[in-house]
C-alpha positions as CSV (number, residue, x, y, z in Angstrom):
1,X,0.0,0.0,0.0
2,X,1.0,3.1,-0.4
3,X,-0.1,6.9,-0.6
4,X,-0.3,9.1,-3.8
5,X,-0.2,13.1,-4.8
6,X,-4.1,12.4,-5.4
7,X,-4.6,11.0,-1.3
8,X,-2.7,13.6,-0.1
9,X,-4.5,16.9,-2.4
10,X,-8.1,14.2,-1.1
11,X,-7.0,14.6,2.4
12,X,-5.6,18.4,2.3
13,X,-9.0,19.2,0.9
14,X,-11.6,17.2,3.2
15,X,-9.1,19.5,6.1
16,X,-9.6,22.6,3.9
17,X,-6.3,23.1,4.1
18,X,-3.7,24.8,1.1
19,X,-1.2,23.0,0.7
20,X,1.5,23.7,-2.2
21,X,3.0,21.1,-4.8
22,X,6.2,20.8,-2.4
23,X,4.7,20.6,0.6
24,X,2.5,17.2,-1.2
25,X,5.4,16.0,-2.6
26,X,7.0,16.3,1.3
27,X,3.7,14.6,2.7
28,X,3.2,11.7,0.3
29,X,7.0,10.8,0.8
30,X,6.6,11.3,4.5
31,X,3.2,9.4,4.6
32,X,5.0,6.6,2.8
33,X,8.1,6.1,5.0
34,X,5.7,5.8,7.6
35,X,3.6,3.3,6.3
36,X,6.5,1.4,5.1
37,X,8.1,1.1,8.6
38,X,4.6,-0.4,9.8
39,X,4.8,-2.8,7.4
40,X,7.9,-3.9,9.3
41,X,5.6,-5.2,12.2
42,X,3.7,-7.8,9.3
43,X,7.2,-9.8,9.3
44,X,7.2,-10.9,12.9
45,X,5.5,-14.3,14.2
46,X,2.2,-13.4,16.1
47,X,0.6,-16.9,16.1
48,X,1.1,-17.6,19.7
49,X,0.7,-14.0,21.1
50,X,-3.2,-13.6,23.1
51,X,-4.4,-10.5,21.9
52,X,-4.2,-7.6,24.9
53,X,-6.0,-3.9,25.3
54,X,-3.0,-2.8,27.2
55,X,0.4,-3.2,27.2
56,X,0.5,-3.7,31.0
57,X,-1.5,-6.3,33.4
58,X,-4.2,-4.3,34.4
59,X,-6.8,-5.7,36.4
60,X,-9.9,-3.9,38.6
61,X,-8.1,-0.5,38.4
62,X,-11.2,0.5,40.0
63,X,-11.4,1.7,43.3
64,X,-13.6,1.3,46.2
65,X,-16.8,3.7,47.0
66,X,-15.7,5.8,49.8
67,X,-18.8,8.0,51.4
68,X,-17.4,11.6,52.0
69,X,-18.2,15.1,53.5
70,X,-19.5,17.2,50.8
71,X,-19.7,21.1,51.3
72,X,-22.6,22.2,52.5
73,X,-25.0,24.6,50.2
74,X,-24.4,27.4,52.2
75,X,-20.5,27.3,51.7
76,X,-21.2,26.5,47.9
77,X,-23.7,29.3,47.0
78,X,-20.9,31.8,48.3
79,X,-19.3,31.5,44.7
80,X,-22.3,31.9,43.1
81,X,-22.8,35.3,41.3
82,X,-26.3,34.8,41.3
83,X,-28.5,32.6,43.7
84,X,-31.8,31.4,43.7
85,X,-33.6,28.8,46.2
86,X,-30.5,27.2,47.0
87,X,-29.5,26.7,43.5
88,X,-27.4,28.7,40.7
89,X,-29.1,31.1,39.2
90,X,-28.1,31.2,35.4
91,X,-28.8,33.5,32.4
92,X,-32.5,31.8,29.8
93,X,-31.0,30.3,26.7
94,X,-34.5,29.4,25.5
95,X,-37.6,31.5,25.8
């Protein structure tokens, strides 16, 4: 596989951008090398490897529920530039 002028002009335009005949000739040739190092990783023996989500053993990274003090509505409200019943009091955005 590989990229051509046309993929790279396809791409430049789908992220509006302007690019110049050099700088497409310096992306496809960049693009390329790229892809052509990854092809590297198609020569190496993956029969007996388990497919993973992470590179490290991770298991239950979760931690336990721990019940907490929260700040009480008084305290909270005193940041509030505008209060209203105990609640923030914020500009309509629909009529």
């Amino acid at each position: 596989m590989s990229i051509t002028n046309n993929d790279v002009q396809h791409v430049a335009k789908l992220a509006r951008l302007n690019l110049t005949a050099e700088e497409e000739q310096t992306l496809t040739g960049q693009l390329n090398a790229i892809l052509k190092y990854a092809e590297k990783l198609n020569e190496l023996d993956t029969e007996d490897i388990e497919p993973t989500t992470h590179v490290l053993h991770v298991s239950n990274v979760m931690r336990e529920d721990e019940t907490k003090e929260s700040l009480s509505i008084e305290r909270v409200m005193r940041n509030a530039p505008e209060e209203e019943d105990g609640q923030f009091k914020v500009p309509a955005v629909m009529e």
